[in-house]
N, C-alpha and C positions, 0 to 999 in steps of 0.2 A: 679315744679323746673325750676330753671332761670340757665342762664350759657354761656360762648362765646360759639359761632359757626360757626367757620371756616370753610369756601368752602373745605376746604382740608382734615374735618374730616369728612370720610364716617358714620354716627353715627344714618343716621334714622331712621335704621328696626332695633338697638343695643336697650338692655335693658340700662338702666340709670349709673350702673357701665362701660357698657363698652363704652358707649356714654363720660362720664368722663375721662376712659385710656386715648381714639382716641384723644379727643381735647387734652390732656395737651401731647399727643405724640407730636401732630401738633406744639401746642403753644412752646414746647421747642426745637424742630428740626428748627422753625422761627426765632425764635430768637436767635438761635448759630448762624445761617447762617448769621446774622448781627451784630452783636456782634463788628467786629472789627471797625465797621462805625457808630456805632449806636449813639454816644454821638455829632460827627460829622453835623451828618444827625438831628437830635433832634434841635438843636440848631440854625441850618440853618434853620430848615422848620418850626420854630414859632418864628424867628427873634430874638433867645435869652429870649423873654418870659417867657420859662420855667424855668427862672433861678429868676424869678421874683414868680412864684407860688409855687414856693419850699419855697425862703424865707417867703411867707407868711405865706405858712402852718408851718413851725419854729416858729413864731411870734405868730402862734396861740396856739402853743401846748407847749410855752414860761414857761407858770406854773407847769408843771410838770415837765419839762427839770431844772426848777432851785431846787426841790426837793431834799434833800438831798438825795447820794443812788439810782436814780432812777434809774428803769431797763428799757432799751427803745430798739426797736425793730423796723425795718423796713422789711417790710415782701415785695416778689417780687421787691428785691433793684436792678435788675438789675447789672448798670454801677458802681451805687453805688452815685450817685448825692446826694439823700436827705442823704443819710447815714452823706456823709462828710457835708453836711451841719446844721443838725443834730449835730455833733460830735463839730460844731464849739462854742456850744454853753458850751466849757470846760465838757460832761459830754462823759462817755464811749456809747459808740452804739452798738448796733449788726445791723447786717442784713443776710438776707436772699431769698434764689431764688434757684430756681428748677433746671437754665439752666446752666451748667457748666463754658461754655465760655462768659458767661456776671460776671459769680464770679471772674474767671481770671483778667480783666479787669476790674474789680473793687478792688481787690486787690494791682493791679501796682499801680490804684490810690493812693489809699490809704497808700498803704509803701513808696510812693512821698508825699507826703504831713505830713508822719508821724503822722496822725491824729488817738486819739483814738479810734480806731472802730476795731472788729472784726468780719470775716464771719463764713457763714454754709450754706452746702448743705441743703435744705430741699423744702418739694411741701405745699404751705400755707394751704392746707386743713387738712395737716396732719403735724403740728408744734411740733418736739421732746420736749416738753416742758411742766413742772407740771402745775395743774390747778393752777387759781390765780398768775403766777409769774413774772408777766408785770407791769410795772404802766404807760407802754406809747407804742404805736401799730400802726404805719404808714406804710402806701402804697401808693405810687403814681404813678400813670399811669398803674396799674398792676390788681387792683381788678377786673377790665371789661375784663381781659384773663383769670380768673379762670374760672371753669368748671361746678360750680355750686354755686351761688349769695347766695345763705341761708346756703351751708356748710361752705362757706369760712366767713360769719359774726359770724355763733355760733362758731367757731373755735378761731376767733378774742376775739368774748365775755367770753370764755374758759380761756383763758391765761391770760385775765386782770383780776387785782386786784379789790375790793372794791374801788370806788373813783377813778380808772386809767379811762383814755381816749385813743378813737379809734381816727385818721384822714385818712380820704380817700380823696385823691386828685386827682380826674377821668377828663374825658373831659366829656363833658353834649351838649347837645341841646340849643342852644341860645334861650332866650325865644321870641326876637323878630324878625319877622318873616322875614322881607325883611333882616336883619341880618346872619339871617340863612341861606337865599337863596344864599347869597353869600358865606358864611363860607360851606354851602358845595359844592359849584361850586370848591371851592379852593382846599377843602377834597377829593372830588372825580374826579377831572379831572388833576389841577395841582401836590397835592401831589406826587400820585402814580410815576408820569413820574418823579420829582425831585429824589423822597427816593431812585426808583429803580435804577437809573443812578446812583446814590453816593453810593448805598451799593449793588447794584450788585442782589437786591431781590427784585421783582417788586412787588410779591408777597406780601410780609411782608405790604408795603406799600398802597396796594388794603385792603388789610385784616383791618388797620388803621381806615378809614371811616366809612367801614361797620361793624365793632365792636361797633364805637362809634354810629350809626343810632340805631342799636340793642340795646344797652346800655339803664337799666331804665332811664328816666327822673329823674334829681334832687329831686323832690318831693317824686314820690317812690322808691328810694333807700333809703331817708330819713326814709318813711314809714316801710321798709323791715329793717334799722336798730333799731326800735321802737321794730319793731315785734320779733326780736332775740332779744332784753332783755340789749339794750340800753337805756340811760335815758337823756335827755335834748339833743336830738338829732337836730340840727341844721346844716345847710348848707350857702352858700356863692355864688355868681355867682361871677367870674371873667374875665377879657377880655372879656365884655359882654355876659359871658357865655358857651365860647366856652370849662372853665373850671369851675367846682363845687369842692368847700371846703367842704366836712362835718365831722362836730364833735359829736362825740357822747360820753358820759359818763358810769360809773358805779356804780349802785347807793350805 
């Protein structure tokens, strides 16, 4: 079993349920604590970028968004970014997230912009939702804070339909190497000192890099979603990598 592992969840003498609790206690008392900066801080510390890999994963996920009907779901929407961007595309959304004060905050969005979307509480491992009821299942920036990498994909594989598609839009491991060297001199020395000065949690922002070093490589995440019972599973490097698209089907 795979899963985030925060400094902050005491979890290594825990059996694997409670290794689960501790982290997703961690991962949601983190992220409340930033909540009010978090969209702030995101957009300053990859120079507006993210607003570039949102779009694309939209562009990718384009065929099913035009679907008559579709049911579409963002799962850990946080702020609510892909939600609205997502929704721009004229079709209703949902989303969802475990943390309270990031649904907050995405809701203000959202009733300012008046855009079709609506929220729900819920923890992506455990989605209130019939089998089969999706035809489209986005996450961005979020699947590398669940708690266990194979519960939260068969969960994903669960709720989609015949024919529906996942996207996962994670940060990854640049594959080339003197690249890398620098994208984590950035990750782990400047980051941390920026995010925490702007959201007041130095923490949240330490946790950042080392989720992402931890985080499978591109290739086997691809693999792990082959292996829960996705089909024509492909991925994408972006920003030379510093972010991975993948898409995966049902067959």
């Amino acid at each position: 079993m795979s899963g985030s592992t925060p400094l902050g969840a005491r979890s290594s003498d825990r059996d694997a349920a409670h290794r689960e609790q501790e982290v997703a206690h961690w991962v949601r008392g983190m992220f409340g604590r930033v909540a009010h900066r978090y969209d702030f801080a995101n957009h300053l510390l990859s120079f507006n970028i993210d607003r570039y890999w949102r779009a694309r994963t939209v562009r990718r996920t384009r065929e099913i968004l035009l679907r008559p009907e579709a049911r579409v779901l963002d799962i850990c929407c946080g702020t609510g970014d892909l939600v609205l961007a997502l929704a721009q595309q004229e079709r209703r959304v949902f989303g969802s997230d475990f943390c309270h004060p990031m649904l907050v905050t995405a809701a203000g969005k959202i009733a300012r912009r008046h855009a079709p979307a609506e929220l729900f509480e819920s923890d992506a491992l455990t989605l209130p939702l019939r089998d089969a009821s999706l035809d489209l299942l986005t996450v961005a920036f979020g699947f590398r804070n669940l708690a266990n990498y194979e519960s939260g994909l068969i969960e994903m594989r669960r709720v989609l339909r015949p024919g529906g598609m996942a996207a996962i839009l994670e940060f990854s491991q640049p594959p080339n190497a003197a690249f890398a060297a620098l994208y984590n001199l950035y990750a782990r020395r400047i980051l941390p000192r920026i995010g925490g000065l702007i959201s007041g949690s130095r923490d949240a922002y330490t946790y950042l890099p080392e989720s992402v070093r931890k985080f499978p490589a591109a290739p086997q995440l691809a693999a792990m979603m082959q292996n829960s019972g996705f089909a024509d599973v492909s991925f994408e490097y972006l920003t030379g990598g510093i972010v991975a698209l993948h898409i995966g089907r049902i067959p």
